[in-house]
C-alpha positions as CSV (number, residue, x, y, z in Angstrom):
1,X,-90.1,254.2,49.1
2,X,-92.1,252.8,51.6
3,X,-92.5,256.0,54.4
4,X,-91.9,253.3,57.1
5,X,-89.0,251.8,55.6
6,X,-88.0,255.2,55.0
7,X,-88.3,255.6,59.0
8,X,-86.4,252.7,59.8
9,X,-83.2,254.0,57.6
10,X,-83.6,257.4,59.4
11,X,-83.7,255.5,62.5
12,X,-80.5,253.3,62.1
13,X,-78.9,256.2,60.5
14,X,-79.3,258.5,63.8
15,X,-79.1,255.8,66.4
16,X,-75.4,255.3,64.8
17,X,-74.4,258.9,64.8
18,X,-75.7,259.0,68.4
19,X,-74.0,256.0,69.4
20,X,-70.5,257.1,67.9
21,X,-70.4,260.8,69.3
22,X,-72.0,259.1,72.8
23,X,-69.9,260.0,76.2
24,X,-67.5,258.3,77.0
25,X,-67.1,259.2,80.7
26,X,-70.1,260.4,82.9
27,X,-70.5,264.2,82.3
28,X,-71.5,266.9,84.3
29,X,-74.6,268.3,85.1
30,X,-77.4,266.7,85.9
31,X,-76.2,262.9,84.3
32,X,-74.7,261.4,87.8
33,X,-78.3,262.5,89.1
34,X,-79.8,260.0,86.7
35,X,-77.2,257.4,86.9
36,X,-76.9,257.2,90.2
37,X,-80.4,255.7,91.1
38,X,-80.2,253.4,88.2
39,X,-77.2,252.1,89.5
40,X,-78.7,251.9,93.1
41,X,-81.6,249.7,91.6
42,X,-84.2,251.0,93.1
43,X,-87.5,251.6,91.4
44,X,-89.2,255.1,92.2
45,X,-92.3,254.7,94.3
46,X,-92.8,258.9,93.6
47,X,-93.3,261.2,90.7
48,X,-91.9,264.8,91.4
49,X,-90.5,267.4,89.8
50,X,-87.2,265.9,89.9
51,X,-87.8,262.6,90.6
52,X,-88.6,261.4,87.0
53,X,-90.0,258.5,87.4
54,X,-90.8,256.9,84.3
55,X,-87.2,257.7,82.9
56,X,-85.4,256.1,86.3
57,X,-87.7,252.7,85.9
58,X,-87.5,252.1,82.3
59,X,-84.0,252.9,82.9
60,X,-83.5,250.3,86.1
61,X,-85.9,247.9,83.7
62,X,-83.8,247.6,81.0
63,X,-80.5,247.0,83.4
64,X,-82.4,244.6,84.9
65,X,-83.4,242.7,81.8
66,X,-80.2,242.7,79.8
67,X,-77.5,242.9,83.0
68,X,-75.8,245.8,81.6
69,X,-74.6,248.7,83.8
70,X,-76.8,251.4,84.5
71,X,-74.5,253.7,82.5
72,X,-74.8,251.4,79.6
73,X,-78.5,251.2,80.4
74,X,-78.3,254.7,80.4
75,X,-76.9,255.2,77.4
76,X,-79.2,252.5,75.1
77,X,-82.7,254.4,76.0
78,X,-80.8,258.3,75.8
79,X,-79.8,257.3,71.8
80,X,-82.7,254.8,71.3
81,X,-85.5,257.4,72.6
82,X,-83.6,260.3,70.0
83,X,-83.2,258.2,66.7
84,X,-86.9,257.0,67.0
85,X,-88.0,261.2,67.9
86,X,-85.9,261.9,64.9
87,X,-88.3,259.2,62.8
88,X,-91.1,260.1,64.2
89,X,-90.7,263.7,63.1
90,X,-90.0,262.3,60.1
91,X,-93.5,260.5,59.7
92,X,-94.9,263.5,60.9
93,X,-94.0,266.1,58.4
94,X,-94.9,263.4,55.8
95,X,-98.4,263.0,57.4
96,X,-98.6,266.9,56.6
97,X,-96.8,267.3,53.4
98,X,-96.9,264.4,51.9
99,X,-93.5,265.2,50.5
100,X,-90.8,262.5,50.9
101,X,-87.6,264.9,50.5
102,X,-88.9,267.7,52.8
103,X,-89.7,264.8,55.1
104,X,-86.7,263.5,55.3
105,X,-84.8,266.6,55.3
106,X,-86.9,268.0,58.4
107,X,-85.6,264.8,59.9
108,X,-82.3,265.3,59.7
109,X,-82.7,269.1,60.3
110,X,-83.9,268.7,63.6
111,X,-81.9,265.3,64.3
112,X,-79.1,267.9,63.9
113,X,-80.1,270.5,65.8
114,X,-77.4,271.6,68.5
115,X,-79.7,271.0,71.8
116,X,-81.6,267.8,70.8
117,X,-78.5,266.4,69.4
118,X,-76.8,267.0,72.6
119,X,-79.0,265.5,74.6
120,X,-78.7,262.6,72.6
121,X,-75.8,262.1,73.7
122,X,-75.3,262.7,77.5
123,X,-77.2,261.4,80.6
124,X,-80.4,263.4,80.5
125,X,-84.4,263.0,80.5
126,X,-85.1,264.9,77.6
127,X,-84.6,262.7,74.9
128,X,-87.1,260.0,76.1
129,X,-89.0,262.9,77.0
130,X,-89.2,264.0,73.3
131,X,-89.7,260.4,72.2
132,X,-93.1,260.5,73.8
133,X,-94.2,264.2,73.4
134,X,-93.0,263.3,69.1
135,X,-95.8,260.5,69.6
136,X,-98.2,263.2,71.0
137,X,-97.8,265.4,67.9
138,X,-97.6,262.6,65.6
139,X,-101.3,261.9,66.9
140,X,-102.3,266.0,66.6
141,X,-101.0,266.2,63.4
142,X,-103.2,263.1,61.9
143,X,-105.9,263.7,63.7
144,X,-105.7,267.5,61.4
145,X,-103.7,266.4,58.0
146,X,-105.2,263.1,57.6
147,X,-108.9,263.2,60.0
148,X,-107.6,259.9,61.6
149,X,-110.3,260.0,65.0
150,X,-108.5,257.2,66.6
151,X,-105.7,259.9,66.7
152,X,-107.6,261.6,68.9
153,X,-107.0,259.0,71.8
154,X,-104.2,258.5,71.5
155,X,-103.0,262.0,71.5
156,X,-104.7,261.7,75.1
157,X,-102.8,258.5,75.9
158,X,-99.3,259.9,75.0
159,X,-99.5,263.2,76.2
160,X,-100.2,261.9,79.8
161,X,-97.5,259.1,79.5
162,X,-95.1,262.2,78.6
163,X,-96.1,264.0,82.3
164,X,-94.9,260.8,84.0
165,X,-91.2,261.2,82.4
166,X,-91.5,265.0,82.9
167,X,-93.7,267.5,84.6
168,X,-92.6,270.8,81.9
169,X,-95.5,268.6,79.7
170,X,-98.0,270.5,81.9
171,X,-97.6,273.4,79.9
172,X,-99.0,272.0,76.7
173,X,-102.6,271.8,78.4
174,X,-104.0,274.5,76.9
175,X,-103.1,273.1,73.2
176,X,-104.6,270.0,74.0
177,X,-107.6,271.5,75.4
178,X,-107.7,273.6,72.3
179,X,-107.1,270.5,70.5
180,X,-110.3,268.7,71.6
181,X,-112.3,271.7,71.3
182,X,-111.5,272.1,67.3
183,X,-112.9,268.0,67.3
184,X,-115.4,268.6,69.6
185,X,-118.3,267.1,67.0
186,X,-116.3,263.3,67.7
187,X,-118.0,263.2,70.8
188,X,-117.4,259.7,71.4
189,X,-113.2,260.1,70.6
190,X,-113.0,263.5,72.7
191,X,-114.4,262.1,75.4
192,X,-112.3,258.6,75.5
193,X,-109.0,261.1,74.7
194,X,-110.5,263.4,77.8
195,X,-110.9,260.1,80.3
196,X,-107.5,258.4,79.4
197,X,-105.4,261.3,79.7
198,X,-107.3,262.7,83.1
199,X,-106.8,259.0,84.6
200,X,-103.5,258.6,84.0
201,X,-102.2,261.9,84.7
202,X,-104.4,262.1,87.6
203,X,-102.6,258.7,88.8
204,X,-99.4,260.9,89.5
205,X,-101.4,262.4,92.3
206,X,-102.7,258.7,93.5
207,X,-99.2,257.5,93.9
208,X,-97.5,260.5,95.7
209,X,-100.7,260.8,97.7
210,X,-100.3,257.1,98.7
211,X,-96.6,257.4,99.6
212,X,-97.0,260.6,101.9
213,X,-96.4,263.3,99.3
214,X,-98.5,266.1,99.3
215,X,-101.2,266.8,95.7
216,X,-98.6,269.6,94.9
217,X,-95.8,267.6,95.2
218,X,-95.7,266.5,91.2
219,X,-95.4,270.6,90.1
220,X,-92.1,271.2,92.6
221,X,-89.1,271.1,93.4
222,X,-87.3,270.6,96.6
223,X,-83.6,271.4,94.8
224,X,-84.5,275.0,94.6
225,X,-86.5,278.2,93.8
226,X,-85.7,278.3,90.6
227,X,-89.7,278.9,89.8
228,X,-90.2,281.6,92.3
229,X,-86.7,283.4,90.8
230,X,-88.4,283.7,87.3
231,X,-90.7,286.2,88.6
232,X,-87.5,288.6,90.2
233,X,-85.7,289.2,86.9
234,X,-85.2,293.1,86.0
235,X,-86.5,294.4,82.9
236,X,-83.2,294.3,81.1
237,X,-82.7,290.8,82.4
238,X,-85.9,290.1,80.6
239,X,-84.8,291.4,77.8
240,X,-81.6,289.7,77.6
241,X,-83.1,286.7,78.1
242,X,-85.4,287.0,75.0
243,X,-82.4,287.7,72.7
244,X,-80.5,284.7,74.1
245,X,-83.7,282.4,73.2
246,X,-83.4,283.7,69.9
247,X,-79.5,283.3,69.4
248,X,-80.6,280.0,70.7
249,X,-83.3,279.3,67.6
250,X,-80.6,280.2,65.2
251,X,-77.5,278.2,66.5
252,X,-80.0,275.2,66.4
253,X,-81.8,275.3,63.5
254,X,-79.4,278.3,61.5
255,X,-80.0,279.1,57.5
256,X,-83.2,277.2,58.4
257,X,-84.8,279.5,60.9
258,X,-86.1,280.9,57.8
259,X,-87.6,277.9,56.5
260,X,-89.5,277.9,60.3
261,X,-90.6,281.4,60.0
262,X,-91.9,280.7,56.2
263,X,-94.0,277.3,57.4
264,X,-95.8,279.5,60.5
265,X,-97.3,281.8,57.6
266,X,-98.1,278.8,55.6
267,X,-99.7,276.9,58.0
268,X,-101.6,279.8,59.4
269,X,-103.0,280.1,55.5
270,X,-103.9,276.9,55.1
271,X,-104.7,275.2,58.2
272,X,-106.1,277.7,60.9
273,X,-107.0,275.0,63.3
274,X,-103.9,273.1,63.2
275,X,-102.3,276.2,63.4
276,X,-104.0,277.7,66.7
277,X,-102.9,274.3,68.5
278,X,-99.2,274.4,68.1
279,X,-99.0,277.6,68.2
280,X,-100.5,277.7,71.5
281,X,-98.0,275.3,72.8
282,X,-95.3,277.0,71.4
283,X,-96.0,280.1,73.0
284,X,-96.6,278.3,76.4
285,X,-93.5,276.2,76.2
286,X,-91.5,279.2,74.5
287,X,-92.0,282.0,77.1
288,X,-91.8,279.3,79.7
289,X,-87.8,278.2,78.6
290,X,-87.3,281.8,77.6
291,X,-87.8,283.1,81.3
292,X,-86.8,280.3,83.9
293,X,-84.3,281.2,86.4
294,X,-81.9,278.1,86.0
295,X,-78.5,278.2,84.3
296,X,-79.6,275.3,82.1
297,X,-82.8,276.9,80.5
298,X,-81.7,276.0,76.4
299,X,-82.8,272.2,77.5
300,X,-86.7,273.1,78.0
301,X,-86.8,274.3,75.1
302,X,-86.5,271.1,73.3
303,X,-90.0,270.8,72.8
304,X,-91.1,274.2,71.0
305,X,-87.6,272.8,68.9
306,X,-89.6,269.8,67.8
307,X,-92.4,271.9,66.6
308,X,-90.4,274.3,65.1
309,X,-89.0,271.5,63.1
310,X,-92.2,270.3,62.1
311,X,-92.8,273.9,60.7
312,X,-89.6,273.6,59.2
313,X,-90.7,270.9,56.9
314,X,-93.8,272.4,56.3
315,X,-91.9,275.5,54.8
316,X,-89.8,273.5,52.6
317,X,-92.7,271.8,51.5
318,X,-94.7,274.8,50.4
319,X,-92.1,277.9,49.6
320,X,-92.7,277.6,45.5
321,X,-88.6,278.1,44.7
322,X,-87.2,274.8,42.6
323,X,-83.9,275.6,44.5
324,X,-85.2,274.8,47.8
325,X,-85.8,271.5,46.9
326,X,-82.5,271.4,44.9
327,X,-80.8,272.4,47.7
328,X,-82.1,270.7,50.5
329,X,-79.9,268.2,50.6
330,X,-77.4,270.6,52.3
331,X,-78.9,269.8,55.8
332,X,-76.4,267.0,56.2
333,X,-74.0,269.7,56.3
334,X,-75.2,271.0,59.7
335,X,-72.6,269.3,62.0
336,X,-69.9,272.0,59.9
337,X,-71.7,274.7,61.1
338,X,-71.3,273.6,65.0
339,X,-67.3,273.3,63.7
340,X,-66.9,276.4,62.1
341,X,-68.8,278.3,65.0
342,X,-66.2,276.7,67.4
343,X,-63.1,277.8,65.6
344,X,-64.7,281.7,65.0
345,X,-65.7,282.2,69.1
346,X,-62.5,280.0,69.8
347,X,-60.5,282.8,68.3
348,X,-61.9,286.0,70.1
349,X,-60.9,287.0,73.4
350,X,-64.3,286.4,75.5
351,X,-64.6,283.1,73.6
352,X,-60.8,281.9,75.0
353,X,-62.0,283.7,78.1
354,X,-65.2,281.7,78.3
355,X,-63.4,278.5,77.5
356,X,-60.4,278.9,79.9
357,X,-63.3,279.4,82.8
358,X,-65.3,276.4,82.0
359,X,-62.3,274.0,80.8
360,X,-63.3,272.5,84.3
361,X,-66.1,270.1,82.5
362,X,-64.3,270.9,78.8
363,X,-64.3,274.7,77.4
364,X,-66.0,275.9,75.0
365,X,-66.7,272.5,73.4
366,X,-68.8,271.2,75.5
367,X,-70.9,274.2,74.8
368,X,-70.5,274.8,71.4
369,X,-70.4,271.2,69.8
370,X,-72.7,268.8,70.3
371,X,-70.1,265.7,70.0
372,X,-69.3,264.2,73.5
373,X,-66.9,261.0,73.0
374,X,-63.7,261.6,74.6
375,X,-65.8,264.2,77.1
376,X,-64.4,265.3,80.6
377,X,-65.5,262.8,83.3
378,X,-67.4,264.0,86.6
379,X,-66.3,261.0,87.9
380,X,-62.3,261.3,87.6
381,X,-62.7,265.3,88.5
382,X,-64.3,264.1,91.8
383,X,-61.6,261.2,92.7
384,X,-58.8,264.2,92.1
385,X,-60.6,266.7,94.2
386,X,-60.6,269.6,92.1
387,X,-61.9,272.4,92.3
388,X,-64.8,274.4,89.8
389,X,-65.6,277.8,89.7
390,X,-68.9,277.2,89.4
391,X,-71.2,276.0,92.5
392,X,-71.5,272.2,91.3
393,X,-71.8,270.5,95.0
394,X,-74.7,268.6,94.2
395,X,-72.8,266.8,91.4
396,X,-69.8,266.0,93.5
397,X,-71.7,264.7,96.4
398,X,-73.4,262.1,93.9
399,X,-70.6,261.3,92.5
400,X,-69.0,260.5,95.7
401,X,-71.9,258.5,96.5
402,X,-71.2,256.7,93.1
403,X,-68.1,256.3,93.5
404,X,-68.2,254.0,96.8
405,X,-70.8,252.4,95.5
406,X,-69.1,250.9,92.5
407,X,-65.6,250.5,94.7
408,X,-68.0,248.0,97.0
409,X,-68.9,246.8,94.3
410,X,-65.0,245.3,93.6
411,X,-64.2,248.1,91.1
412,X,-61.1,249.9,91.2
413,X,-60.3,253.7,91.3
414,X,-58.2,253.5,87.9
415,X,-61.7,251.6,86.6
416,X,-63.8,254.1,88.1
417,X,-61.8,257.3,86.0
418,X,-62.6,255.7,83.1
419,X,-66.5,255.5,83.5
């Protein structure tokens, strides 16, 4: 089959399993943040830390072109942005192995992972996010497998486009630097990746510049010092935190990890260059989610996630056991796993503990399985005033915001409980 076609069927098949376990009322964390604005209408004139400007405008775009709402709006570029990352991971792995079922199951091995498919499905930046860094190592990965120079600008073009929709990105310079180095000879295509991705990242700096901002003001945060905090952990704090990125590995990628592990070696054998690159950016991205003081950390490390599922494919593609490829097909099974991990921390005592202290925003469900229709509403905890044990303020004040907004707006507060 036609690897394109074979994309578009990957495509549809995710965008409908992203569509059917969407939210169904606003959830908590960060989504008011995002939905708010959009809502609002107003395009972002700045680019910081937590602004995220190309995610709010495309957003506000397409609810000004169609005249949906903006959580509808919301919602269409979230599952959108993850079924075409899920394809483009397919094409990807295909690029390097040539291999149509290793391909595809890499696909759905990743499209299933816990933390991607999550935030597939709730109000958050990261799935557009991945959309554009999947186009970035798309471009790396041809530039290598298949010696395609134009590659070589574009992995320029997309990698700077990914720093407007989030400034983490920053932390896969030095692979890219690496990158050009190893093609160094191309002179002509270095140079043009080089001069589009310096211009448009360096227009970040233009616009803040021009609105009052300081040059700094793209690499932090107003919100907090969550930066700062990393650098204030104890050793066993540390430590902890390394074994909780692993735990993290497994639950998302499970019986697979090994698969990941196996296509490191391989790759390392076979292709030292393309190795060096994402591995590189791994270890940047890696030890950056691993260590960073917020509550939240699992989502940054959606990135090393995709190119652990590259190396997935590549270690299906190259362990020489006919059952692997026999057996392959058991990745559609993942979503069991999610269900069978729920019921065994459901029924110990720290996991009912654990769940009774966050039933706030939905238990242990909310972080355990990755399916959010029928999910606890920020919006109707906000209208009945109650009360987390967790600091959440910043959420409530939004949503309060919100919340007037759409009653001027003729909606009703029975209306509003069900958004």
């Amino acid at each position: 089959m036609n690897k394109y076609i074979s994309a578009g069927f990957i495509f549809f098949i995710f965008l409908l399993i992203y569509y059917l376990g969407s939210f169904t009322r606003i959830p908590f964390a960060d989504a008011i943040g995002f939905v708010l604005p959009v809502e609002q209408g107003d395009f972002e004139t700045t680019a910081t830390a937590t602004t995220h400007f190309l995610y709010i405008n495309t957003a506000i775009f397409i609810k000004n072109i169609t005249g949906i709402n903006a959580i509808e709006a919301s919602r269409f570029l979230i599952i959108t942005s993850g079924a075409l990352t899920v394809s483009v991971i397919y094409l990807t792995v295909k690029s390097i192995t040539k291999l149509e079922w290793a391909s595809v199951a890499a696909a759905f091995i990743f499209g299933f992972s816990f933390t991607f498919w999550k935030n597939a499905e709730i109000v958050e930046v990261y799935t557009y996010n991945s959309l554009w860094l999947s186009l970035f190592f798309f471009s790396l990965v041809k530039s290598f497998a298949e010696q395609k120079k134009l590659h070589i600008p574009l992995a320029g073009f997309f990698f700077a486009i990914s720093l407007w929709v989030h400034i983490q990105n920053i932390l896969l310079i030095p692979a890219f630097i690496l990158f050009l180095y190893y093609f160094r000879k191309e002179t002509k295509y270095v140079y043009s990746s080089l001069l589009i991705f310096l211009l448009i990242f360096g227009s970040i700096s233009v616009l803040n510049v021009s609105q009052g901002l300081s040059l700094s003001s793209p690499y932090f945060s107003e919100r907090g010092e969550w930066l700062s905090n990393s650098f204030k952990k104890t050793f066993v704090q540390y430590l902890q935190d390394l074994v909780k990125s692993v735990v993290y590995i497994i639950y998302n990628f499970n019986v697979f990890t090994l698969l990941g592990i196996a296509g490191i070696y391989f790759l390392y054998r076979t292709n030292k260059k393309m190795f060096f690159v994402f591995f590189t950016a791994s270890l940047c991205v890696y030890g950056f989610a691993t260590f960073y003081a917020v509550t939240d950390n699992y989502v940054f490390f959606i990135p090393f996630n995709m190119i652990f599922a590259l190396s997935i494919g590549y270690g299906l593609s190259q362990v020489q056991y006919p059952w692997v490829k026999k057996w392959s097909w058991v990745c559609i099974f993942i979503p069991l796993f999610y269900v069978l991990s729920l019921q065994i921390v459901s029924s110990t005592e720290k996991g009912q503990d654990f769940g009774n202290y966050k039933k706030y925003k939905g238990g242990l469900e909310y972080y355990m399985y990755p399916w959010m229709n029928n999910n606890v509403g920020i919006l109707e905890f906000t209208i009945d005033k109650k009360v987390a044990p967790d600091l959440i303020f910043w959420m409530t004040e939004e949503a309060e915001i919100y919340i007037e907004l759409l009653k001027s707006k003729g909606f009703t507060e029975k209306e509003i409980r069900k958004l």
